[in-house]
N, C-alpha and C positions, 0 to 999 in steps of 0.2 A: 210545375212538376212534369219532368219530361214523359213519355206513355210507357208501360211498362215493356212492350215489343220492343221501342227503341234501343232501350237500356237493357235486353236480356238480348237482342243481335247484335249491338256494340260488343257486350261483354264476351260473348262468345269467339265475336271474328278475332278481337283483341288476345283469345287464347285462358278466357276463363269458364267456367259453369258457374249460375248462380247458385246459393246457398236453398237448401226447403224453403227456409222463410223467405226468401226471396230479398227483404229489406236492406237491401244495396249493401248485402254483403255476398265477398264471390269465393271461391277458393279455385285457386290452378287447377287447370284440367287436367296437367301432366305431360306425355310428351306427342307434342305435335310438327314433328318432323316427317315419321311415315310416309303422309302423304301427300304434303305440302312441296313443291320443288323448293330450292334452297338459293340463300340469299348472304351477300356481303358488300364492303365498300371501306376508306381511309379517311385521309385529311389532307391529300394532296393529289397533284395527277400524276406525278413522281414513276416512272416510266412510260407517259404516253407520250409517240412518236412524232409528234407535233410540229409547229414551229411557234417559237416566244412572241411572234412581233401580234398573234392574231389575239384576241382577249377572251376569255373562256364563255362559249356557247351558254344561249341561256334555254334553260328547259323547267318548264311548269307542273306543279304538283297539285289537283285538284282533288282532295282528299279530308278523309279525318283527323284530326289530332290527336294524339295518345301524350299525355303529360308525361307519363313513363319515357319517353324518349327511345321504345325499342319499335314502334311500329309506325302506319300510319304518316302524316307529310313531316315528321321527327327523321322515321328512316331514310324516307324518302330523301329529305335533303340534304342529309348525310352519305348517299349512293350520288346522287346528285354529285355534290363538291368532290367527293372522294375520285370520280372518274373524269375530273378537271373541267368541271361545268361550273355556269351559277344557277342555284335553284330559286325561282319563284314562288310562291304558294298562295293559291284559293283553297279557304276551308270549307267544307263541306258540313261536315261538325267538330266539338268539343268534348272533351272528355275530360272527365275528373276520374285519373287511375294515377296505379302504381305496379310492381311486378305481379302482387299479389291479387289483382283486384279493380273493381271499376265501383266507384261510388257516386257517379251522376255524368248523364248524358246530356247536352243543349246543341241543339240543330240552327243555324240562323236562317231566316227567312230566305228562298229563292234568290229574290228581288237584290240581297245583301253579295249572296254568290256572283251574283251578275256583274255587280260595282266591283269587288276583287279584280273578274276579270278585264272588265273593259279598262280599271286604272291601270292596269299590268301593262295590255295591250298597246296603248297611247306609247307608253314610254320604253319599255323592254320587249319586243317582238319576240314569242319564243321560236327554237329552232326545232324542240320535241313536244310533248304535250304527254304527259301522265295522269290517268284519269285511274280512280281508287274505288274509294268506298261511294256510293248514290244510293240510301239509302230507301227514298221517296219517290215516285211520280214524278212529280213537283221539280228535283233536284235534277233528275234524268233528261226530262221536257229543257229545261233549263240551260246545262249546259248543250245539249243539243242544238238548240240555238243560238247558244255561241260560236259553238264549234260555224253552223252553217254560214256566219256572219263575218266571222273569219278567214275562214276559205275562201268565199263566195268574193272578200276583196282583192286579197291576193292573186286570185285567179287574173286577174285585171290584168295584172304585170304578167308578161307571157315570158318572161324570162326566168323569174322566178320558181323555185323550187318550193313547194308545200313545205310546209313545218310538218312531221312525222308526229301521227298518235299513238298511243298505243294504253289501252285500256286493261284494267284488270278488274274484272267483272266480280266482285265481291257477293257470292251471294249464299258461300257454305264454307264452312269453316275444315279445318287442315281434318278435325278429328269429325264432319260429316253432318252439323248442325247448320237447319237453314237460319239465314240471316235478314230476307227481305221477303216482302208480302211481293203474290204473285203479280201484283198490278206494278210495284216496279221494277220486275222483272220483265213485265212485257213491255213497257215502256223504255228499258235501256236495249231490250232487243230490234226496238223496231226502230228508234228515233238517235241512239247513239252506235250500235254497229256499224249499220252504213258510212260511218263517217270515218272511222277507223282504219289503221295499216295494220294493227295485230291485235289480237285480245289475249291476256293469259290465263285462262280457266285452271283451276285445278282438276283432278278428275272427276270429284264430287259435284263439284260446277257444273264440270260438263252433262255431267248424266241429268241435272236438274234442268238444264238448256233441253236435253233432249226426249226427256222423261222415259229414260232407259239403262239397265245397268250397263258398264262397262268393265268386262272381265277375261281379257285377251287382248295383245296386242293387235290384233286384226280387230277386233270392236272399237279400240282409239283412234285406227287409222281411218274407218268410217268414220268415226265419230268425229273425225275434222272436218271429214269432204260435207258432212252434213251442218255443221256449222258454218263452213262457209259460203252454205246457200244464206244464209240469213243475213248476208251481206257485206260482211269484215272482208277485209284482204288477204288476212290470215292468222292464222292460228299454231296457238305455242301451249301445247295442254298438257301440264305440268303431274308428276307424279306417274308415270308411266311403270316406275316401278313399285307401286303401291299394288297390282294387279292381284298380286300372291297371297298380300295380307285380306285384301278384302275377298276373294276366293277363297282363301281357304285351302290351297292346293299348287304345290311346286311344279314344276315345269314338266315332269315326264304325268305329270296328271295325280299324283296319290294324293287321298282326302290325307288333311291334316288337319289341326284345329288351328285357327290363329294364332291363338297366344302360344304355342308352340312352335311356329313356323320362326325356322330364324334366316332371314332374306340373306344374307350375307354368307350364308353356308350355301346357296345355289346361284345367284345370280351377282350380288355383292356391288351392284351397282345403282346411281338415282340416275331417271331414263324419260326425258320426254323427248315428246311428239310435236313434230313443226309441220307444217302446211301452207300452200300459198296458192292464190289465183294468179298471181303476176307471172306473167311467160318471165325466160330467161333473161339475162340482163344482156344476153350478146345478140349483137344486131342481126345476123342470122338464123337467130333463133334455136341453137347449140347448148342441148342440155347439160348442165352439170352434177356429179352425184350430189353437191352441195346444195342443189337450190331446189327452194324450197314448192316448186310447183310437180316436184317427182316427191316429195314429201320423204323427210328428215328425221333419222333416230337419235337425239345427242345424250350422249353418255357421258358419268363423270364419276368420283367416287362417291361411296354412301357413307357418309357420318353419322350415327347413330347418338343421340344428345337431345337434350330435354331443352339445351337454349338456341331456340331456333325462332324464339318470337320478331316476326315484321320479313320474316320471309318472302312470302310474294308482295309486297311493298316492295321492299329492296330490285327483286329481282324487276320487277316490272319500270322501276327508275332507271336502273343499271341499262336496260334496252332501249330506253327514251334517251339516256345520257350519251351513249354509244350512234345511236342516232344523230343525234345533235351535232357530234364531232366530226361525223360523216357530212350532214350538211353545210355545215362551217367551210367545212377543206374542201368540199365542190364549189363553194362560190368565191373560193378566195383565188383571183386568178395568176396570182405571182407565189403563193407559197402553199404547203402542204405535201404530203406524200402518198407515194401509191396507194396503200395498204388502209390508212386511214380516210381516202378520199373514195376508196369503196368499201366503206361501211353502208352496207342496207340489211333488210330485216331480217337474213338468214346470219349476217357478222352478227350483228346485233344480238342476238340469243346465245349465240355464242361466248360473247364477250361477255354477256348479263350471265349466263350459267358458272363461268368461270369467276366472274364477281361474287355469286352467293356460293359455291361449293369453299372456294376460302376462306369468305366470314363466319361460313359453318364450324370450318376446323380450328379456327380461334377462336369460338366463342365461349364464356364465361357465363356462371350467375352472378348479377351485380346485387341482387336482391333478396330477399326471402323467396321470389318465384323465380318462375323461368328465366333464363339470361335471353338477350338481345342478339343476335350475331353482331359479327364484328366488323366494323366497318375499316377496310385497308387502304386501295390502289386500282390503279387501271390495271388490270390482270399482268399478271409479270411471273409466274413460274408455271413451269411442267406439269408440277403436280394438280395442279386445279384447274388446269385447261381440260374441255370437257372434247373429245372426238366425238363423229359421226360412226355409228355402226351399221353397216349393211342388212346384220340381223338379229334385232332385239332379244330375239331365245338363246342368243350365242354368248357365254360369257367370256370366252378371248379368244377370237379368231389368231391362228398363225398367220406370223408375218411372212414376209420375203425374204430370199438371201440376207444376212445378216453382213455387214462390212461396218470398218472401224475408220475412224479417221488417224491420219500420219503421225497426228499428236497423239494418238492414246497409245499409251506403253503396257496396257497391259495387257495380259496373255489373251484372255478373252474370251478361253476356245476355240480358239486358233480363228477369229473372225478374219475375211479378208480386209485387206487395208486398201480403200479408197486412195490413187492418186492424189496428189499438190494442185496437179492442174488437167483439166477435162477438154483436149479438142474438139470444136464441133467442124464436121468438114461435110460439105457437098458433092466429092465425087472422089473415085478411086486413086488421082494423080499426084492430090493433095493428103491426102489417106496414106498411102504409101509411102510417098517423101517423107511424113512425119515419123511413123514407125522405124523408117531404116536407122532414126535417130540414136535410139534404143535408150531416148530418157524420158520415153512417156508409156503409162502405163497403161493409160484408159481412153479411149477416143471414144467420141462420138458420129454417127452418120446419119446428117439430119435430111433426106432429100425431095426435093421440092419439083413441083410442077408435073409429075410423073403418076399416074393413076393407074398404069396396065399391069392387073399382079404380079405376069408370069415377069414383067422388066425388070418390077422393084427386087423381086426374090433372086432373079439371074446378077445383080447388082448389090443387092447383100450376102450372098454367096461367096462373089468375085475376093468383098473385103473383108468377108471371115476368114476365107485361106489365106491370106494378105497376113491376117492379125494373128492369127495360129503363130504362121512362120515366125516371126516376128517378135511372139511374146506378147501381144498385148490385145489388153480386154476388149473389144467390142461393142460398146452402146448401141442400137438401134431407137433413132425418135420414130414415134408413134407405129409404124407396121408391126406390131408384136407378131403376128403371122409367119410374115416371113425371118425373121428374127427367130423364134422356137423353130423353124423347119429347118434354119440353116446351122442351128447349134450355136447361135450367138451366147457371150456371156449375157449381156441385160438390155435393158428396154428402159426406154425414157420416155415419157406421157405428160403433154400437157392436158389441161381439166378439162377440155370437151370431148379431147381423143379416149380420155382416159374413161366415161360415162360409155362411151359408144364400144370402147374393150371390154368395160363391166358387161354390157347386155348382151354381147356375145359371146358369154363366158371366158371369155379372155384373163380375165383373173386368176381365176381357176389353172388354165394348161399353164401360162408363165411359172404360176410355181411350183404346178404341178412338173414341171421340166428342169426347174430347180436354176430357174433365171433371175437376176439381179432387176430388180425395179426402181425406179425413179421416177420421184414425181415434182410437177410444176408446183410451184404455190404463186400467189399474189394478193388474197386478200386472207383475212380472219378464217371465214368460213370454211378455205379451200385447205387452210392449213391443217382444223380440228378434222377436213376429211382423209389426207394425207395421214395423222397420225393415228385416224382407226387404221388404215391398213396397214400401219406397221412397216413402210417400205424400203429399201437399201439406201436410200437419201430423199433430201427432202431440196428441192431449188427454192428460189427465190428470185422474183429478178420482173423487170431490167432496175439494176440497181442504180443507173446511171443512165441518160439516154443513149439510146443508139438507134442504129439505121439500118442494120443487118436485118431487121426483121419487123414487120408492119404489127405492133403491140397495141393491146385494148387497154392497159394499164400505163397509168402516170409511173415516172419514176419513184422509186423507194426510198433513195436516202439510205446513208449511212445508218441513222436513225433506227429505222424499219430493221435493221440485220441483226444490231442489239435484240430488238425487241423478240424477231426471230429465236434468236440462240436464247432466251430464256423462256421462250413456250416450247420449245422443243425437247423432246429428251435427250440426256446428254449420249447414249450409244447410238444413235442417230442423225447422220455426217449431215451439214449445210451446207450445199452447192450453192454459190452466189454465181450470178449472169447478168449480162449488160451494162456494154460499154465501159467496162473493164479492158483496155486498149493499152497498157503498157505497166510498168513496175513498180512504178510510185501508186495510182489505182488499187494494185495488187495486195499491198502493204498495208493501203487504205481499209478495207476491207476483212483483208486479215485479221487486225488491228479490232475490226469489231465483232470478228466471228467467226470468220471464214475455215472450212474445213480445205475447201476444195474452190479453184474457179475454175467456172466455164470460157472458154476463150474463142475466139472467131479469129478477128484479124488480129488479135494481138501475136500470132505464131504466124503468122502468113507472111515473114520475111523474105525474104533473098537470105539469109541466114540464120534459119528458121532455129538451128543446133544453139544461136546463141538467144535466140529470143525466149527460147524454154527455158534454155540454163537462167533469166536474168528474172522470170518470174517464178520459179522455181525460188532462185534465193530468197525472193521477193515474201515468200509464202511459211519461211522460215521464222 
């Protein structure tokens, strides 16, 4: 007979309360969304950017079983396959449930865990590693030592990329019930954090990690940095918009009672907290608002719904799966793309948040009890893509100039309409040759090598009165400064330029001056940071290789632009760039997205009037 602890913290995590009598009978708790971050997944990978010839990453689930099928290594390998992985699994425990209910717990022996993993091991290497429910000491100690065992060979091969963890510390339930005795709390703190790239707490978790309430967006955002003294890499601490419910009190401060508070009439969004000790991923060491060592708010909508059970299951799969795909497409050296070959653990969350806010909005009761969320796809629309917010208390920041693309026929409110095609030129003689043209709308002046402000400003000066005369719009790359002093229309930012505009307030005067923005994209991350700010378009790129420009990123692929134009919203144009060199390219592109390109040499003719005219049609 399993001990009664086991069997009343299964039943709980799994999303029931026991009954008075206790005699393994349970009844639903009700609704455990509030606080829990939210979770989804399908049955194919059915829009991931990938290529067919490589075979689907394998990623391990070391967890409990729920016979119900909604939570537990059920979900798990369900988020798994659905984001075009194969799922492995070591059980942890067993369970005898259903929607309604748990009526017997069985734990197998350490020693049994250990054989799961080492036969996995031998044969199917994983690429991510999801670690669940560790109920015991015993189970904590245990895989810990695997984990070190595995590591410690790999390490061998110096070429080799680690297999990605990522842990979901099960130790309180969504509605705030503890679930594990303190000893194997302190046992997964000391012996399996260190081992880890991310853990996902909920907030409950966390306050119990820390033995402190948390009731402000400033108490979460310490509440990572102090987590991640305990060793993890980082931290994804889920429920961030729960803050309200468990104070008691909405944002300009007035007491409210809970069950009265209704979150959706003030803030109307679910909101966690990411965190990292890993510097930036760029070799200079070039922050970005995306990463996660300047710590990360991701937002997404809030579904309100009673079937939300296997939630952080899901989600915490979904970020190992996403992983997995990333480390795939970095060791594969003939194929992959951009976008997917930088997946790390700020995409990751990304992609994971956007996988469970989906299975949230489709989910169903299949049962007498709570429903499961729904298990779909590798993230593929707008609506469930989750952005980054600059400021958690802020329930919608204003965007930028607002512009339309040349396909959209409708009125709009008279939004401006984005050009066909976007010159980038490096100096006024090329600048002006193109304008005199008078079949382009929009240029760009991207200039290089030049650092003295008073030069750059006397040089975008020169080609704002150029483009006045002229008719046409003005882009300035990265100097937003002298762009706002000289009355430019807009400004175009790639992701490190764009972190070092933020901290100078630079966000702010651009629109405060009522200037068109544009931003770089290239991986997952950079893109959900792009669409908090809401900005005049959104790039992509290099789509293709080129040489014009010394890039940190693999090429995209056609592939990647699909994928683009469906996380994107649709009044928000997609600039595609790189190595787009002539008209057939242009088509190509188009063909899968394309609002607008960016062009370099493609217009740098001897008959420059015909090369616009010929991608111009190209764009039709």
């Amino acid at each position: 007979m399993p001990s009664s602890w086991l069997v009343r913290s299964v039943a709980i995590f799994l999303g029931y309360t026991l009954s008075s009598s206790f005699a393994f009978s349970f009844r639903p708790m009700g609704n455990q969304h509030s606080t829990k971050s939210m979770s989804m997944a399908v049955s194919s990978s059915d829009g991931l950017p990938t290529v067919s010839d490589l075979p689907p990453p394998i990623v391990y689930t070391i967890a409990g079983s729920d016979s119900g099928g909604g939570a537990g290594i059920q979900a798990d390998l369900h988020a798994i396959h659905s984001m075009g992985c194969h799922g492995c699994s070591a059980v942890t425990c067993l369970t005898a449930q259903s929607s309604t209910g748990v009526t017997g717990v069985h734990s197998p022996p350490a020693d049994f865990l250990r054989l799961q993993l080492d036969t996995l091991t031998k044969d199917l290497p994983p690429r991510a590693i999801k670690i669940g429910m560790l109920g015991s000491k015993e189970l904590a100690v245990e895989v810990s030592k695997y984990l070190k065992d595995l590591l410690d060979d790999l390490k061998k091969d110096d070429d080799s990329e680690l297999p990605f963890i990522v842990f979901d510390p099960v130790m309180i339930s969504t509605s705030g019930h503890k679930l594990i005795q303190d000893e194997a709390k302190e046992a997964m703190i000391s012996n399996v954090f260190p081992l880890v790239d991310i853990i996902t707490p909920n907030k409950f978790e966390a306050e119990e990690l820390l033995g402190r309430k948390l009731n402000s967006p400033q108490d979460v955002e310490q509440a990572a940095k102090d987590i991640l003294k305990m060793g993890c890499k980082s931290v994804l601490i889920k429920g961030g918009h729960s803050l309200l419910e468990s104070n008691g009190k909405n944002y300009s401060g007035t007491e409210e009672s809970v069950e009265k508070l209704d979150l959706n009439a003030t803030i109307g969004f679910a909101q966690d907290y990411f965190l990292s000790s890993e510097p930036p991923l760029d070799k200079d060491g070039k922050e970005r608002l995306c990463d996660g060592c300047r710590g990360v708010w991701l937002r997404s909508k809030r579904y309100d719904t009673e079937n939300t059970h296997g939630t952080g299951c899901t989600l915490s799969s979904a970020i190992a799966s996403a992983l997995a795909i990333g480390h795939q497409q970095r060791s594969s050296q003939s194929s992959g793309t951009g976008a997917a070959r930088s997946i790390y653990v700020n995409d990751a969350c990304v992609l994971g948040k956007a996988y469970v806010t989906a299975g949230i909005s489709r989910s169903s009761q299949l049962g007498q009890g709570p429903g499961p969320v729904t298990h779909t796809k590798f993230p593929s629309t707008s609506r469930h893509f989750p952005f980054v917010t600059l400021d958690p208390l802020t329930s919608s920041p204003n965007g930028f100039l607002k512009m339309k693309s040349s396909d959209d026929t409708s009125s709009n409110n008279g939004d401006l309409t984005l050009g066909k095609i976007l010159p980038i030129v490096d100096n006024v003689e090329w600048l002006e040759r193109l304008t005199k043209t008078k079949k382009v709308k929009d240029i760009q002046l991207r200039i290089k090598g030049e650092t003295d402000e008073d030069k750059i400003f006397a040089l975008v000066e020169e080609c704002q009165k150029i483009c006045k005369r002229d008719g046409v719009r003005l882009w300035i790359n990265d100097f937003w400064k002298a762009a706002v002093k000289a009355g430019c229309f807009g400004v175009h930012v790639g992701q490190e330029d764009l972190a070092t505009c933020a901290d100078q307030g630079g966000l702010e005067e651009i629109k405060k001056h009522g200037l068109a923005l544009g931003i770089s994209t290239h991986s997952y991350a950079e893109l959900s940071l792009a669409l908090g700010l809401q900005p005049s378009y959104i790039s992509l790129g290099p789509v293709f290789g080129t040489t014009s420009k010394n890039v940190a990123f693999d090429p995209q692929g056609v592939e990647t632009i699909r994928k683009w134009k469906q996380l994107i919203n649709q009044d928000i144009p997609l600039v595609l760039i790189g190595g787009i060199n002539d008209a057939e390219r242009t088509k190509e592109v188009k063909a899968a997205g394309a609002d607008c390109v960016a062009v370099i040499g493609a217009v740098k003719k001897e008959d420059a009037m015909t090369a616009i005219t010929e991608l111009e049609n190209a764009m039709i």
